[in-house]
Backbone bond lengths (Angstrom), bond angles and torsions (degrees), N, CA, C in turn:
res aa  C-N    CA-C-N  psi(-1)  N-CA   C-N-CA  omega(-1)  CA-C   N-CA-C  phi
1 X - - - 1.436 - - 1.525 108.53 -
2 X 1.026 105.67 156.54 1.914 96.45 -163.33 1.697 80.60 -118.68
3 X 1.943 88.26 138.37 1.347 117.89 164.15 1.338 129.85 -38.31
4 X 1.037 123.90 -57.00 1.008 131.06 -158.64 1.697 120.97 -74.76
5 X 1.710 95.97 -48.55 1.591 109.33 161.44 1.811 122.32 -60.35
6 X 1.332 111.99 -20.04 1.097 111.14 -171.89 1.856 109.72 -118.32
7 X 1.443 100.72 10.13 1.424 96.79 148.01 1.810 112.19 -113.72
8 X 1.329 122.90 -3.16 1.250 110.84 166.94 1.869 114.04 -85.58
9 X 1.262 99.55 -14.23 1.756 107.96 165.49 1.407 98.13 -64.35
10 X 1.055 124.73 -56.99 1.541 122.90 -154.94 1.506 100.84 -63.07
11 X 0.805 113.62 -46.16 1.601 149.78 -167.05 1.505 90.04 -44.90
12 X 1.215 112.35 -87.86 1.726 137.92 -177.98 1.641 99.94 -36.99
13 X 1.144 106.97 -52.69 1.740 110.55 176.17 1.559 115.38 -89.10
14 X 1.087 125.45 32.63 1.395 138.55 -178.67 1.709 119.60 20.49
15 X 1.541 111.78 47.98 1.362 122.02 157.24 1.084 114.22 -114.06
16 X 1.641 99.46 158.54 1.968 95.30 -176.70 1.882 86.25 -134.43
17 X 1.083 92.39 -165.62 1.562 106.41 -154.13 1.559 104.03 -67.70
18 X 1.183 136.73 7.56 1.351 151.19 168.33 1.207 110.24 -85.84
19 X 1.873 97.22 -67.64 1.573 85.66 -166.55 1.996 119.94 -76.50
20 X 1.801 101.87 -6.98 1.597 110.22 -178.12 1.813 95.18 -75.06
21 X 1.179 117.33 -37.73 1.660 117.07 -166.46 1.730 85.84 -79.28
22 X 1.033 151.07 -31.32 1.050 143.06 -174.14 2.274 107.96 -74.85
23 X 1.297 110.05 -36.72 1.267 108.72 166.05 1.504 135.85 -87.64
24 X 1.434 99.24 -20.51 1.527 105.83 150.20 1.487 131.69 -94.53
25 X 1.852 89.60 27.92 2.091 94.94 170.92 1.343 112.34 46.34
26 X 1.533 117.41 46.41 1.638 112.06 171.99 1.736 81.57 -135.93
27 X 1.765 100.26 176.57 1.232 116.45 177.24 1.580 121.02 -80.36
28 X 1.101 140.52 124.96 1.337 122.69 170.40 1.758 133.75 -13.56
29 X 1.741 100.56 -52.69 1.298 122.46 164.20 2.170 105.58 -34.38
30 X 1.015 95.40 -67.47 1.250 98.71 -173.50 0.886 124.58 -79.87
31 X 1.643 136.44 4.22 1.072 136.62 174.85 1.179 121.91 -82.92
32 X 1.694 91.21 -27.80 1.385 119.40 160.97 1.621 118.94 -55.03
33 X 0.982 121.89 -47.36 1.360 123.37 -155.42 1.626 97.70 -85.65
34 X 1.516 104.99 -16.55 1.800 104.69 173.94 1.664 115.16 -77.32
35 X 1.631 107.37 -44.73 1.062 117.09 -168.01 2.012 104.69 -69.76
36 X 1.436 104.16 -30.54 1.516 90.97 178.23 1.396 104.10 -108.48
37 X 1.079 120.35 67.08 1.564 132.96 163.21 1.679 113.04 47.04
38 X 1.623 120.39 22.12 1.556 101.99 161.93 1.313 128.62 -83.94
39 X 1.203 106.94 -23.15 1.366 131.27 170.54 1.458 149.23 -122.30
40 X 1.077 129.92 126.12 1.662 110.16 -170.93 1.454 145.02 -77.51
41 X 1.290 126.81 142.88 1.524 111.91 -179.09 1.326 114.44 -62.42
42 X 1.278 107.93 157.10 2.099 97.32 -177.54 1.236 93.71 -90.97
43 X 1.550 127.69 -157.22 1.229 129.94 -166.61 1.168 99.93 -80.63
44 X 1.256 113.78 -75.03 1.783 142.09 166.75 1.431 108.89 -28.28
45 X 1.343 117.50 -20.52 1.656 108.00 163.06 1.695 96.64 -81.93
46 X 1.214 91.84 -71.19 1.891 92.90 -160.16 1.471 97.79 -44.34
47 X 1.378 153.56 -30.53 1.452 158.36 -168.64 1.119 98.92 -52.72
48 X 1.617 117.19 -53.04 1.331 155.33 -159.73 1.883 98.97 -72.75
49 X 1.009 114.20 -52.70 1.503 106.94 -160.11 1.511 92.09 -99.05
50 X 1.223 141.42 -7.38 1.315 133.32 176.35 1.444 101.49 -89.12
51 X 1.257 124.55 -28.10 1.743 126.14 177.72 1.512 100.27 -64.29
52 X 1.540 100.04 -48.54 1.769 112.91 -161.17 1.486 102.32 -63.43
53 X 1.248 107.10 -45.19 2.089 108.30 -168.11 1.836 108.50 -93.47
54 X 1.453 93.66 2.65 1.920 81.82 -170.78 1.202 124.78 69.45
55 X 1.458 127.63 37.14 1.102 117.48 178.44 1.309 135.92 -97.68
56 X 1.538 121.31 142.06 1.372 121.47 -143.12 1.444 100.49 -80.01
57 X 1.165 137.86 176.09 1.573 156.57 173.25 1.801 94.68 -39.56
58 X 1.242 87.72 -91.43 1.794 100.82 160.68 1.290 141.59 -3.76
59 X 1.668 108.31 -82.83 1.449 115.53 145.36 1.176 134.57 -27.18
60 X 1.470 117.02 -74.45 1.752 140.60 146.59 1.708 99.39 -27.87
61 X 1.286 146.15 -82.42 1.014 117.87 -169.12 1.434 129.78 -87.67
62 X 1.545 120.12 15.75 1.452 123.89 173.72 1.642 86.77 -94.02
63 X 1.371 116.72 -32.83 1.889 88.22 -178.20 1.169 112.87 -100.00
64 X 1.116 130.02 30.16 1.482 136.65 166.31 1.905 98.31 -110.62
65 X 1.617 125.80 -10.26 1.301 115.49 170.77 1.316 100.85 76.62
66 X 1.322 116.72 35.64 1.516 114.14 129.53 1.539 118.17 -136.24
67 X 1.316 113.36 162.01 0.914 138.82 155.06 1.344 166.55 -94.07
């Protein structure tokens, strides 16, 4: 999922990496480690944050790296 789009989502809906790691029931620590590429979102997260931010077909699949 690309950075950048998915901190201006957060952004628009006024959560930051606390309160998003806090709704997908993980620790901050690790939300971290998803958002800067050490680790991956599971499905059921990203399911989760594409319901949460509205994201279009498009969006959703340019930051998943397709096209």
């Amino acid at each position: 999922m690309k950075k950048n789009l998915l901190k201006s989502k957060m952004s628009l809906h006024e959560d930051n990496n606390k309160t998003l790691a806090h709704k997908l029931k993980i620790t901050p620590s690790a939300f971290s480690r998803k958002i800067n590429g050490s680790s991956n979102f599971t499905i059921e997260e990203m399911k989760f944050i594409r319901k949460e931010y509205e994201l279009s077909d498009f969006e959703f699949n340019v930051s998943n790296g397709r096209k």
